[in-house]
N, C-alpha and C positions, 0 to 999 in steps of 0.2 A: 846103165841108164845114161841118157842124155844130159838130161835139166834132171833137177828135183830139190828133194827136203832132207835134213838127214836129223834124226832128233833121235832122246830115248823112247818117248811116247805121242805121237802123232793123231787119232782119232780123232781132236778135237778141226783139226786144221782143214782151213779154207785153200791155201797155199796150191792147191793144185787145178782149182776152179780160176781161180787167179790166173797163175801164168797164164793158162791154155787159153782165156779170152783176153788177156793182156797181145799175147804174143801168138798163140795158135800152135805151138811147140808142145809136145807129150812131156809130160813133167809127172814125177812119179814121187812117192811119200815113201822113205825107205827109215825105219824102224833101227834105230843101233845100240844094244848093248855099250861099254865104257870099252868092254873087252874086246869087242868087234871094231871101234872106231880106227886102232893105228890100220888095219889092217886095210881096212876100207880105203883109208887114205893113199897107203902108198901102193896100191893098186892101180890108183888114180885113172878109174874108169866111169868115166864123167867130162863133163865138157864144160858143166856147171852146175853148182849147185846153191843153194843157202843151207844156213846152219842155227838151229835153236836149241833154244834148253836139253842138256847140260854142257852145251859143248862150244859156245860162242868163244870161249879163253882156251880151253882143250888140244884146238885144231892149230892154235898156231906155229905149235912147233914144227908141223910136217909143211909148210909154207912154203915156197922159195923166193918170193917176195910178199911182202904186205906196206898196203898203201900208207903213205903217211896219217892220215888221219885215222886209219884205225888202227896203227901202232900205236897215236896217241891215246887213243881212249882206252886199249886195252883190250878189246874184243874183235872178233871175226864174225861176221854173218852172211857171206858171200865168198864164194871161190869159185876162180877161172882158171880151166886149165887150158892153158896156151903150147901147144907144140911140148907135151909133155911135165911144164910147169906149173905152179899153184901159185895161182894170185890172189893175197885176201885184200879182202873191202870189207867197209860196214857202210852198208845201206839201211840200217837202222836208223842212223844220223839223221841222211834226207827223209825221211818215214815219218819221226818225229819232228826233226822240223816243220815239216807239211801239217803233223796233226795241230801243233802249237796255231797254228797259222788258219787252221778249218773250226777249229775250236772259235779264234777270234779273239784269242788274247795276246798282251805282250806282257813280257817278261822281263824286260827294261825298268831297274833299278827296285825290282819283286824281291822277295826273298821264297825261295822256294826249295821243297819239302821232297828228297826222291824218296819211295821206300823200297827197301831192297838191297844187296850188295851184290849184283851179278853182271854180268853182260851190259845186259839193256840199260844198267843202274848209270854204269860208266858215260853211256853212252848219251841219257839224258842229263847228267853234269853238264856236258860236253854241251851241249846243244844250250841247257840254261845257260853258262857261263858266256859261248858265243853270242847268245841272243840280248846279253846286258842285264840277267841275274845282277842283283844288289849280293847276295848272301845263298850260296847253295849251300843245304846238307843232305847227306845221306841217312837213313835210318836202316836198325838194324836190330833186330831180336835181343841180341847185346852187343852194348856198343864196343866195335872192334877197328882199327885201321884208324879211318878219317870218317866212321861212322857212329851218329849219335843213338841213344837208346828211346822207341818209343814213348817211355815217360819223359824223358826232355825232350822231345819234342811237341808233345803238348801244349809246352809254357813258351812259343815263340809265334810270333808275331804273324803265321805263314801265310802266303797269298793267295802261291798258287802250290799245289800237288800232283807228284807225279806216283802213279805206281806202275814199279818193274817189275812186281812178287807174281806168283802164278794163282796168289788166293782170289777166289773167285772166278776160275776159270772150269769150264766143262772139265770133269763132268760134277764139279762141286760147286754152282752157281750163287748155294747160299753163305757161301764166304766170303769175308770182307775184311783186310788189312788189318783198318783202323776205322773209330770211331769217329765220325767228323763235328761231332756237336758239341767239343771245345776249342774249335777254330771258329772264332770270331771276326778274322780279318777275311775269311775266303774268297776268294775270288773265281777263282776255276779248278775244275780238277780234271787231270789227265793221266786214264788208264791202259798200259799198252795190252792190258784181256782185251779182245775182241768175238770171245765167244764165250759168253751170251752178248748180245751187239748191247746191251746197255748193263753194266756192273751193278753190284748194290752199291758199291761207292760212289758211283755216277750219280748214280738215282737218288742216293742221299744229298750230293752234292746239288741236285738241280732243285731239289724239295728243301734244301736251306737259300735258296736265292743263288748260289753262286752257278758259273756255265760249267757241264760236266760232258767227256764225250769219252767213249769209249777207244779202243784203239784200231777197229776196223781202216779205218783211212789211213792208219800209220800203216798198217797189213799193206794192204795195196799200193801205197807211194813206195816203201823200199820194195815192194814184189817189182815195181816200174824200173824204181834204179838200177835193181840186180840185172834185167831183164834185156835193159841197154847194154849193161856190160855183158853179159852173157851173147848177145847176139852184137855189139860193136856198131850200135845203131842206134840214132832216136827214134821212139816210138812215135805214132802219129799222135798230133796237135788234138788235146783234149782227149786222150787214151784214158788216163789213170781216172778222172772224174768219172768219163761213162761207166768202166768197169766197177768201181767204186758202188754208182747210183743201181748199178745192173745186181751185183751182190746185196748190197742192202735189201735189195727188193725181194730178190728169191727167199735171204736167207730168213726175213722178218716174214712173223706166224700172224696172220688176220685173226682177231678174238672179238667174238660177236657175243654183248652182254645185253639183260635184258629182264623185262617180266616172262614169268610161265606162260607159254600158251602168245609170245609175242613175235615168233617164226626164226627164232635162233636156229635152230637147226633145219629148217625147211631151206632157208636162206644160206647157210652155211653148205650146205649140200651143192646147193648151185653153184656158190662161188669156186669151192672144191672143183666140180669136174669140167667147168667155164674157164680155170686157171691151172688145171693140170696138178693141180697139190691132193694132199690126204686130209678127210675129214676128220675129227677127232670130235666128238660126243661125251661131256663129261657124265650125264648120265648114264650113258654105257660104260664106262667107264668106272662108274660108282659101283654100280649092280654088278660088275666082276669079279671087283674088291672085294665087295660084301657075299657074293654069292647069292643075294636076294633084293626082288621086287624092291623100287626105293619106297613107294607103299609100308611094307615089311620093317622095313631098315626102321621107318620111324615110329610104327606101331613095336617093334619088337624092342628097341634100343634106344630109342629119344635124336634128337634134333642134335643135340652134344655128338654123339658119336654120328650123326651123317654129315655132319661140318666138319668133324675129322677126316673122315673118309674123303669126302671132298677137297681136303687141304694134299690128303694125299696122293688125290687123281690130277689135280692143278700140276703138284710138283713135279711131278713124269712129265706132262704133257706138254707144258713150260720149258722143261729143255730142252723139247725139238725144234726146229727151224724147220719153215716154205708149211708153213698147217695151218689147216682152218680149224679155231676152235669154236666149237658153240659151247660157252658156258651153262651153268644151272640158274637158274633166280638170282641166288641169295650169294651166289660166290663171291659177289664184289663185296660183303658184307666183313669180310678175314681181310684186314689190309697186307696177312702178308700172301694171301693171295693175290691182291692187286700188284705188288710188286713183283710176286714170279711172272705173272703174265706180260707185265710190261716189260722184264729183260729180253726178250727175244720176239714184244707182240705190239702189234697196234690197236687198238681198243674200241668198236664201234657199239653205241649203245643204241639200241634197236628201240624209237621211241612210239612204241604202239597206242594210244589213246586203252584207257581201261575198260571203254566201255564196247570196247572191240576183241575183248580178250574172254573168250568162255571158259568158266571154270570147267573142271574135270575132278575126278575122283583120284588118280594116278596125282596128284598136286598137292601133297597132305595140308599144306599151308595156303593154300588156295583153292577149297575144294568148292567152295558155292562163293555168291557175287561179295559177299560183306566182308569174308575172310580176303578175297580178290582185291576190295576196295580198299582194305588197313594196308598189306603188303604193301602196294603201289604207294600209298600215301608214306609209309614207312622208307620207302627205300628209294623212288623215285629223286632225288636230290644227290643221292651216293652215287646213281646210275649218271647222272650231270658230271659230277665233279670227278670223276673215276675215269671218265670216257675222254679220247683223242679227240672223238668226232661222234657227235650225235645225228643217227639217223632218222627221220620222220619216218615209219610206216603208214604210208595212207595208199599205196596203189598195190600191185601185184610182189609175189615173193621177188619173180625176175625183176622185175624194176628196182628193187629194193637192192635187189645183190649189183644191177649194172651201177646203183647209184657208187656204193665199196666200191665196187672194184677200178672206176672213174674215178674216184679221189683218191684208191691207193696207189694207182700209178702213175698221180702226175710226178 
């Protein structure tokens, strides 16, 4: 290959969507064993590459030079072969710098929190320490080297957080480091996961008051840096934002919540084949599950077990990106549904006036106007405060969907 990626496990990565609209260059995801990596290397058939998990410290031995700054940090995540030679860089550095900076925080005279001991761990010191860090540490499962132990870190004063760990990354989104609800001082927190585009740590973090952002825009600032050095050119003026705002957009799933019978999925369907994405139908998705009518599900089993069901059709559907979901009624009612959906979705609440909404039989909880009228009264508030962006339904399905799909892509 030309360009590409060289990692143990790869499926989750953007990396290749990247380059190719960063630069327009075939860039390819190449899969390596520990056992395959010297081999790979001194083959040295490549022109360029980058380098992630496990292998960022791995690669340096087979180098014939490495830049100074990422001698200093320790790690490699970039290699240029020149007329036969191996040049390491870390464009991690700039990545993270850029995220520090998109986020909107500073780190000047902060005390701040990495977790992790690997590559990236190094590499975000580096960047807190240049940026005017008051007090950096590391944390560590047990504390080993220059790294403290989860339990002390607890009891310190922390501002801002970085994580380098792979917890909570595709394809295990419900993983999470650390608990953020004994940080009292928080200020920001910063994830170098980028898939699912918003962490539960993130998501904790923004739900305690402090700025949280995931690490998508680090993705793409080092994918820019490597990408200059790889081709020995600056990219054009404003490159890395557009490509940045161009992924976010594909990668983020439209999730349309709502009362029964308030055009979740009539409207979802359009926006589907209007925007080139796959529908996803949690109700279909229920009745798969279950093998039966959702009628059935709560005549046979109770409400308990279709809320489970439910929980476990959200989870699948949640970790796809570029999808239209039309949710059930009641989904937004499981907060920890509201948070799978929000890591990879944006959330339109479909505001249909109730007395525009006919009951049906197939709606066990909404089957005539009185049981129609408590729901809405019940839930209507959760659908406000749950929702990105509340939609009025009062004109056509289409109107309805041009309105989404106009405010998802400014």
């Amino acid at each position: 290959m030309e360009y590409g990626l060289i990692g143990e496990k790869l499926p989750h990565s953007f990396s290749k969507e990247i380059h190719e609209k960063l630069a327009g260059y075939d860039y390819r995801l190449q899969e390596l064993t520990p056992a395959r990596l010297p081999a790979f290397l001194e083959k040295r058939d490549f022109r360029g590459i980058n380098v992630t998990i496990p292998y960022k410290q791995a690669v340096m031995p087979y180098l014939d030079e490495i830049d100074p700054k990422a001698a200093a940090i320790g790690a490699v995540n970039t290699i240029v072969n020149r007329e036969g030679k191996l040049y390491g860089y870390n464009t991690d550095y700039d990545g993270m710098v850029a995220l520090v900076r998109h986020a909107g925080l500073s780190l000047t005279g902060k005390t701040v929190l990495i977790l992790g001991t690997g590559g990236t761990s190094k590499t975000a010191v580096a960047v807190a320490k240049d940026l005017g860090a008051a007090d950096v540490r590391r944390v560590s499962r047990t504390a080993k080297e220059d790294a403290i132990s989860y339990e002390e870190a607890q009891r310190l004063p922390v501002q801002i957080l970085i994580n380098t760990t792979p917890s909570g990354m595709y394809p295990d989104p419900d993983g999470q480091p650390m608990d953020l609800s004994r940080f009292g001082w928080l200020e920001g927190v910063l994830d170098a996961v980028y898939n699912p585009l918003r962490t539960r740590l993130v998501l904790q973090a923004r739900n305690n008051g402090a700025r949280g952002q995931s690490g998508l825009y680090m993705l793409v600032a080092q994918a820019a840096a490597a990408a200059e050095l790889f081709l020995g050119e600056k990219l054009p003026e404003g490159a890395m934002d557009r490509v940045y705002r161009q992924i976010h957009g594909e990668k983020q799933n439209i999730v349309l919540t709502g009362m029964p019978g308030s055009g979740k999925s009539t409207v979802a369907r359009i926006l589907a084949r209007e925007m080139g994405r796959e529908f996803v139908d949690m109700d279909t998705e229920i009745i798969r599950l279950a093998k039966l009518p959702i009628s059935e599900i709560f005549a046979r089993k109770g409400e308990a077990y279709f809320r489970d069901l439910e929980a476990q059709a959200v989870a699948e559907a949640s970790r796809r990106t570029g999808v239209v979901i039309a949710t059930g009624g009641g989904a937004i009612l499981r907060e920890e549904n509201v948070r799978r959906l929000r890591q990879n979705g944006r959330l339109y609440f479909l505001d249909r006036p109730v007395e525009d909404i006919a009951p049906t039989d197939d709606r066990p909880l909404s089957r005539d106007r009185e049981a129609l009228q408590q729901r809405y009264e019940e839930r209507y508030t959760r659908y406000t405060v749950t929702a990105d962006t509340t939609v009025p339904v009062r004109g056509s399905a289409d109107e309805v969907a041009k309105a989404i799909r106009e405010e998802f892509l400014i």
